[in-house]
N, C-alpha and C positions, 0 to 999 in steps of 0.2 A: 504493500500500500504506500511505505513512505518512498520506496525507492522509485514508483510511477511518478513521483512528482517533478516538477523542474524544481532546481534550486531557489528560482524567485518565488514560486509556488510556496517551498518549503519555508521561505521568511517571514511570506503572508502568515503562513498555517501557525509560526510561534507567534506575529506582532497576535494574530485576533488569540489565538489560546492563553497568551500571556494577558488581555485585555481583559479576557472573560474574567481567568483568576484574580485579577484587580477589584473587580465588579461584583465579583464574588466575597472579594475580604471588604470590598465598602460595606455588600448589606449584612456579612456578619457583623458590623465593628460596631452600624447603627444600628441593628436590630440583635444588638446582643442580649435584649431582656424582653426580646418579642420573637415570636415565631419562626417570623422572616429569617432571622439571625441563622437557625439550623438550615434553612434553604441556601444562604451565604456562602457555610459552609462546604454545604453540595456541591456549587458552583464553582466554588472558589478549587475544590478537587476535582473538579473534571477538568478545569483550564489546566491545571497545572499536572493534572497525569497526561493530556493530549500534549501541552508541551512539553514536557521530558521524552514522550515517547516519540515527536515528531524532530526533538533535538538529536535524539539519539542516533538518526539515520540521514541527519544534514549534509552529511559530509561521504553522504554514497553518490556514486558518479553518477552521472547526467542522465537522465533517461534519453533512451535510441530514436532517432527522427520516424522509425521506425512503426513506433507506438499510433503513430497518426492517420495508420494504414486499415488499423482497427478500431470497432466500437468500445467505451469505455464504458466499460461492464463491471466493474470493482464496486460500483455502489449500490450495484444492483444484486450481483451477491451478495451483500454484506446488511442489503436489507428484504432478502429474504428471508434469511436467518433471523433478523428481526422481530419480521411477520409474524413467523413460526412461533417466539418465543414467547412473545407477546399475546399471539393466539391464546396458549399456553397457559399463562397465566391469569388473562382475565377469563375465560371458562373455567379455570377452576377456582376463580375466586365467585363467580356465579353459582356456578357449585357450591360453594357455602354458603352461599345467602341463599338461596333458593331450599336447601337444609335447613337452615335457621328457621323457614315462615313453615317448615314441615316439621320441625321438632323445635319450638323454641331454645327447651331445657339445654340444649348441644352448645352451653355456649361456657365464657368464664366472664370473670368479674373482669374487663380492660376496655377501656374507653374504646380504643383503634381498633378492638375486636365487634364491635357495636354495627347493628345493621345498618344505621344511617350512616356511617362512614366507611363500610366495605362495599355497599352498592355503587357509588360512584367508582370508586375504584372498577367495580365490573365493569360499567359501562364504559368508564373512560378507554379501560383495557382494550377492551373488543373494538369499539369505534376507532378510536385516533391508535391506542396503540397497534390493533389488529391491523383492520382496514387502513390507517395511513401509511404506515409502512409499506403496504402493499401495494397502495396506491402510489407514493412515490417511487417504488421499486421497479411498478413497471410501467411508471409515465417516460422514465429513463431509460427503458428498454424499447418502448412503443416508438417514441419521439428520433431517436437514432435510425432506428428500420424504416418507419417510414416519410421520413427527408432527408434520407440517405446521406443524413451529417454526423458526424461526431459532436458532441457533447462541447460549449466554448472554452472549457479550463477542465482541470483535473482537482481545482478546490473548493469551487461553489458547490458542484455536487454533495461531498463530503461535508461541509456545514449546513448544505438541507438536511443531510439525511440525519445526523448525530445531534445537532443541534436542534431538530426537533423530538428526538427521543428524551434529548435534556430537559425539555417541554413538558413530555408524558413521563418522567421520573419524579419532578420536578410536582405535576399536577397528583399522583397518584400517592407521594410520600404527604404530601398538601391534606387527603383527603384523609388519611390513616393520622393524623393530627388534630385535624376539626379544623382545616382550614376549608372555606368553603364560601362561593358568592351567594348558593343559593338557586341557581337558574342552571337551567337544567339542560344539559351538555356545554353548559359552559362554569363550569364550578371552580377553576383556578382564580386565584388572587390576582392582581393588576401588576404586578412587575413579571409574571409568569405569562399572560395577556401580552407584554408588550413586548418581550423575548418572542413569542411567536411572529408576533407581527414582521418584523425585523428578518426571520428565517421566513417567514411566507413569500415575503417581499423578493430574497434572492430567490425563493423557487419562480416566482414566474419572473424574472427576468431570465433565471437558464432557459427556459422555453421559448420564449421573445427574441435570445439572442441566439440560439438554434434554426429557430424558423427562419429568421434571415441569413440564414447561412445554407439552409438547405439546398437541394442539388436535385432534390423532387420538384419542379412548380406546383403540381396539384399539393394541397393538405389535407391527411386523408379526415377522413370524420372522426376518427376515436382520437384524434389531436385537438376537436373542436368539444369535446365534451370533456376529456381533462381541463383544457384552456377555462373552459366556463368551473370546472369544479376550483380552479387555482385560482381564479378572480373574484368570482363571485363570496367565497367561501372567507377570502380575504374583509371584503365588504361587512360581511355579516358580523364577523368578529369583531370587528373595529365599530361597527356601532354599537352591538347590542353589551358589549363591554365599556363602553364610555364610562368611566365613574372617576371619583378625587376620593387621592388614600387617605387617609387621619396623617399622617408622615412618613416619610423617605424612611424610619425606620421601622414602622408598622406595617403586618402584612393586610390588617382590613382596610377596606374602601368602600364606597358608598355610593351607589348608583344615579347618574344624573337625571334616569329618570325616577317616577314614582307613582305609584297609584295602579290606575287601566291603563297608564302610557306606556307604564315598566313592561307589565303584563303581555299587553299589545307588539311591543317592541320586543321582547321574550318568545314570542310565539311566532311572530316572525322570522325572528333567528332561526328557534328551534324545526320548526317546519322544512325551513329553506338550508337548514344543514344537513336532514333530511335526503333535500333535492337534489343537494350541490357536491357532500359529501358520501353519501347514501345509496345518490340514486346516477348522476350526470359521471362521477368520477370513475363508478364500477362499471356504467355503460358502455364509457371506451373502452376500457377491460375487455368488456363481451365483445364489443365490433374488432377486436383485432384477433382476439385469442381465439372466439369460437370459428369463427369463419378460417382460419390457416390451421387449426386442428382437424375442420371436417374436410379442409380439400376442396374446398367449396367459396366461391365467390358470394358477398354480402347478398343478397336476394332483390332490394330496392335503394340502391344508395339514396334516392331521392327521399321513400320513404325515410333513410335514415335522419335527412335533412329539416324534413317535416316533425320529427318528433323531437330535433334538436329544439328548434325555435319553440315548439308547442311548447317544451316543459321551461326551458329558459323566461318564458315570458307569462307563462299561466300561472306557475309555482310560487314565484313574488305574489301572491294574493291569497295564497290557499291557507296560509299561519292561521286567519281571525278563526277556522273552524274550530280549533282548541278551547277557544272559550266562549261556547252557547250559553245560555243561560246564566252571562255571568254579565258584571256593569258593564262590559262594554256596548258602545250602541248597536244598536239589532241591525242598521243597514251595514254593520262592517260584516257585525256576523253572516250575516244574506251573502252580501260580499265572497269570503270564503268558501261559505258552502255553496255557491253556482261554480266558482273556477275550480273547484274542488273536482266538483261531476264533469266539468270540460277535459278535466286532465286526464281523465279516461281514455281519450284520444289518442293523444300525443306517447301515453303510456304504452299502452296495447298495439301503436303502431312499432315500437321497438320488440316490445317483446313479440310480437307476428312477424315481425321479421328476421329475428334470432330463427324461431322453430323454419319457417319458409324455408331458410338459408341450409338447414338440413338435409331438405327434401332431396331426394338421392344418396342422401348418405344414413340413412336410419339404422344400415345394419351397419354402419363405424359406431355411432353411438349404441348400441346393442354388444358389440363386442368389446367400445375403447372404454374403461370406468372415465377415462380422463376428460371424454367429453360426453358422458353422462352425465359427471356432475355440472358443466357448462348448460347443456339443454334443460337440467333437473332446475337450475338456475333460473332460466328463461319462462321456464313455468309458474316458478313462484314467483317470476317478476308480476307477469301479469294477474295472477291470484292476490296479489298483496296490492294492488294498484287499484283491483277492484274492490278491493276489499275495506279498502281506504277510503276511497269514493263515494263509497257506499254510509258509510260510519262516518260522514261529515257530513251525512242527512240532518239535521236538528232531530225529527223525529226519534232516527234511530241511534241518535249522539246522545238522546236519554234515558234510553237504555243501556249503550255501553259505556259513557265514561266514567271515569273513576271506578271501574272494574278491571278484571282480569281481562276482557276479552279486547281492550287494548295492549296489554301486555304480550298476549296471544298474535296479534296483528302486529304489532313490530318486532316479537321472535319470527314468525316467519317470513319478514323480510329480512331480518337480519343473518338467520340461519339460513332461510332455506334461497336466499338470494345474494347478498354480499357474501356471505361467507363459502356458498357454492359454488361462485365464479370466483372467489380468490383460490380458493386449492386448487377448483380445474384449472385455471392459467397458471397457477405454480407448478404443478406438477408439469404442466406442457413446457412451462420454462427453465426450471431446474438442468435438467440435462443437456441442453444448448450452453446454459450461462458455466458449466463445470467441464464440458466438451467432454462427456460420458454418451457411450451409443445405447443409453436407454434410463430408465431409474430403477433403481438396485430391486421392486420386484414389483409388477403387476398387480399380485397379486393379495399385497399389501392396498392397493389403494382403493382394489374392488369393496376388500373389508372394510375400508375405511370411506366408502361411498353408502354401503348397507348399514354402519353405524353414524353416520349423519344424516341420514332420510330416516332408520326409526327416531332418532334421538328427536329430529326436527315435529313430524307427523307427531309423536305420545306427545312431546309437550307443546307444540298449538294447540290440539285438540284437547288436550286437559285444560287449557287455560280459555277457551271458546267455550267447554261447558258448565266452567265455572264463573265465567265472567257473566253469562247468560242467567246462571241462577244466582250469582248475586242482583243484578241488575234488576229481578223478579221478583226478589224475597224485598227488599229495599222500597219496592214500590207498591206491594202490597199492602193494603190498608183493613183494618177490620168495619163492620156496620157501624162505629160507631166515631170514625173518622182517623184513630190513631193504626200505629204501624203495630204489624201484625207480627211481623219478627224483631227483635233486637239484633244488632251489629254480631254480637256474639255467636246467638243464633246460626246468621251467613256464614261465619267464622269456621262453626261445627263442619258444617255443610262442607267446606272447600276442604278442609284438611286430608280428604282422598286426591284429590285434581293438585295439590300442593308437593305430596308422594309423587304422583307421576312426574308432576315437572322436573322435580329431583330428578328421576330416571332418567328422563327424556334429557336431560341438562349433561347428565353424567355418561351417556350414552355417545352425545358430539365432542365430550371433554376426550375420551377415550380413541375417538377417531383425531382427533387433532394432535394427540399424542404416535396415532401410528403414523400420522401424515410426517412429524417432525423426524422421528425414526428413520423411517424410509429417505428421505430427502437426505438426512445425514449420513446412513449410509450409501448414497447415490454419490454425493461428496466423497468416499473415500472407495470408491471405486478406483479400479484404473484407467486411465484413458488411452484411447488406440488412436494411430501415428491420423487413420482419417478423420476422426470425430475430430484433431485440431484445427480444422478447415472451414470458416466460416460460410457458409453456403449460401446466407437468407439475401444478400446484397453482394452488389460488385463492390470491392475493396477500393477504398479510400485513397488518393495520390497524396505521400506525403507533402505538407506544408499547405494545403487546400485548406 
């Protein structure tokens, strides 16, 4: 890794690591009797182990003009690994909490062990550290193959990728604290906020400065739906985090907005993180990976173009569905819930055109796990879309929220959709990025496709027939106008559908464990003299 770097590369790589650990002993020195002060510390050792270790190798000779002839793949290994681990550990931190609402008693007397402070962790885990990693992993893999560029430096890469896991250590050690905004997928503190901002910023200028280096003129579409995931995404954070800290050495702060604006502007966010993170980021995913694992060209580029625009432009409006029946004004809420049901559209036209894109190739997906789990993806895409659509009815927004069977609707986009097309494209890309001629065993990933379709399937449906009979027992009234069940009551009720989610929970945790396995031992395979042969593009003229 260090000895890829040019020399001036490598000076950069100690001034900003030397800078960090500065910035790191500031907010220990100011917040040595606040919170902040242990995050300091954090900081202040990662600058200073990335500088020693990238001192260490300053004085290795010049990297070969050589280099320039290939794609730079180094970060894209190094965050799939990532992925993997990070999978890893927020599914089995889900796995606990998900325990915890099926056996309270499972627990001990420690603050950090408390359900309100292991949740976030889960989610942050699986969202930003699962899903981003993977998303950057192979926005840098997508972006090289198709504008047949190399990557503009060998160190902006490396401080996306690292510098945003500083991010998710950083958010996650935050939350095992009771550090917390409160708002939901965005719970880190404001100097944590504004370190992202900062890493987000170089990521889309790598993109920006790619593109205009490219050697393709056409840009294919899954560059136009990352591009929106990395702008947009930018956007959202920097407003819906606006706040003024109490001081430079406290880690709380205080949101500029307040009231329904907060709310409003919360649900914006969270929606459109959603869209931009969720749903626009994993899409290029899909338009590149499924379409070159079946051998098969994309089915309607146009259509792909039409659901670009549709969700880019519908999705900014669908936030106000979140809060029906709450102070906000009824026309915002109206609002929501019609571009809600539009989005159906622009949805269904992606995912119809993933399955399309098969046709002819049904018995690849019947025989390859690697892109079952791609197609199995594209199903839930579209089951989750509608399913969304649907549950941003008012009528039927009072029945499911604040139930389980929201819970239920965003694990099966999260499981049976983001997380089904990051393994199938991992797996498709594992073995090109380590120039092995296959991954260490098929039939590891088959078991590990049948243990993330039951794990997914038991826990939706447990949590659809429990979110249903909450939403039932809740609303039920007796003749003489009071509620017929107590809280408690529901409570009883759910603790079968609670057991299964555990299953179901611990069933994907288990497959993500064999996926990591596999991939590892894929890595320590051998490689043969052909697999070192880049095939996917014409090679690179150095100095271009």
């Amino acid at each position: 890794m260090i000895a890829d770097l040019t020399r001036a590369e490598r000076l950069w790589a100690m001034l900003i690591l030397g800078g960090l650990g500065i910035v790191g002993l500031a907010m220990a020195v100011a917040g040595r009797d606040d919170l902040i002060g242990i995050h300091g510390w954090i900081v202040m050792a990662a600058g200073l182990i990335g500088f020693f270790i990238v001192m260490s190798g300053k004085d290795a000779p010049e990297p070969s003009d050589d280099r320039l002839n290939e794609y730079y793949d180094a970060p894209t290994r190094v965050g799939i690994i990532l992925t993997l681990l990070w999978g890893v550990v927020g599914m089995g931190v889900g796995f606990w909490v998900a325990s915890l609402l099926a056996w309270p008693d499972m627990t001990f007397d420690a603050a950090w062990a408390s359900f309100g402070r292991l949740r976030p962790v889960h989610t942050s885990g699986v969202i930003f550290g699962f899903g981003g990693n993977a998303l950057i992993a192979t926005s840098f893999h997508v972006l090289q193959r198709t504008t047949r560029a190399r990557l503009p430096d060998q160190i902006s890469p490396w401080f996306v990728l690292l510098g945003y896991n500083l991010f998710c250590v950083i958010a996650a050690s935050g939350y095992l604290m009771g550090l917390t905004q409160s708002k939901e997928y965005a719970e880190p503190e404001w100097y944590a906020d504004i370190w992202l901002v900062v890493v987000w910023v170089v990521y889309f200028l790598i993109y920006m400065r790619t593109l205009a280096r490219r050697k393709e003129p056409h840009i294919y579409v899954a560059n136009w739906y990352y591009m929106a995931f990395i702008l947009v995404v930018a956007i959202l954070h920097i407003v819906n985090n606006l706040a003024v800290p109490v001081s430079f050495g406290s880690a709380k702060s205080y949101s500029l907005f307040s009231g329904v604006q907060d709310a409003m502007t919360q649900w914006w966010y969270g929606h459109n993180a959603v869209a931009f993170f969720l749903t626009a980021g994993f899409l290029g995913m899909m338009y590149y990976y499924l379409p070159k694992r079946a051998g098969r060209p994309i089915f309607s580029y146009r259509m792909s173009i039409i659901s670009f625009w549709g969700i880019t432009f519908m999705y900014m409006w669908a936030g106000s569905h979140h809060l029906h029946y709450t102070a906000l004004p009824h026309w915002v809420q109206t609002l929501g819930m019609a571009f809600s049901l539009v989005l159906l559209v622009p949805s269904w036209a992606s995912a119809g055109n993933a399955l399309l894109t098969l046709n002819g190739a049904w018995h690849k997906v019947r025989d390859d796990a690697v892109l079952r789990f791609m197609a199995l993806a594209a199903i839930f895409y579209g089951i989750t879309t509608f399913e969304g659509s649907f549950m941003a009815i008012r009528a039927v927004n009072s029945l499911s929220h604040y139930t389980d069977w929201t819970i239920g609707h965003v694990h099966a986009g999260a499981l049976g959709w983001v997380a089904m097309i990051t393994f199938g494209s991992l797996y498709a890309l594992v073995p090109s990025m380590w120039k092995k001629p296959s991954l260490y065993s098929n039939k590891l990933v088959e078991v590990h496709f049948w243990l993330a379709l039951s794990g997914t399937v038991i826990y939706v449906f447990a949590m659809w027939n429990s979110g249903v009979i909450q939403g039932l027992m809740w609303r039920t009234y007796t003749e003489s106008g009071t509620l017929s069940y107590s809280f408690i009551d529901s409570l009883v009720e759910m603790h079968p559908y609670y057991i299964a989610r555990a299953f179901g929970g611990l069933l994907f945790l288990l497959g993500a464990l064999v996926a990591l396995y596999n991939v590892v031992m894929t890595i320590r395979m051998p490689a043969t003299e052909a697999d070192t042969i880049d095939l996917e593009t014409p090679a690179l003229q150095a100095g271009e």
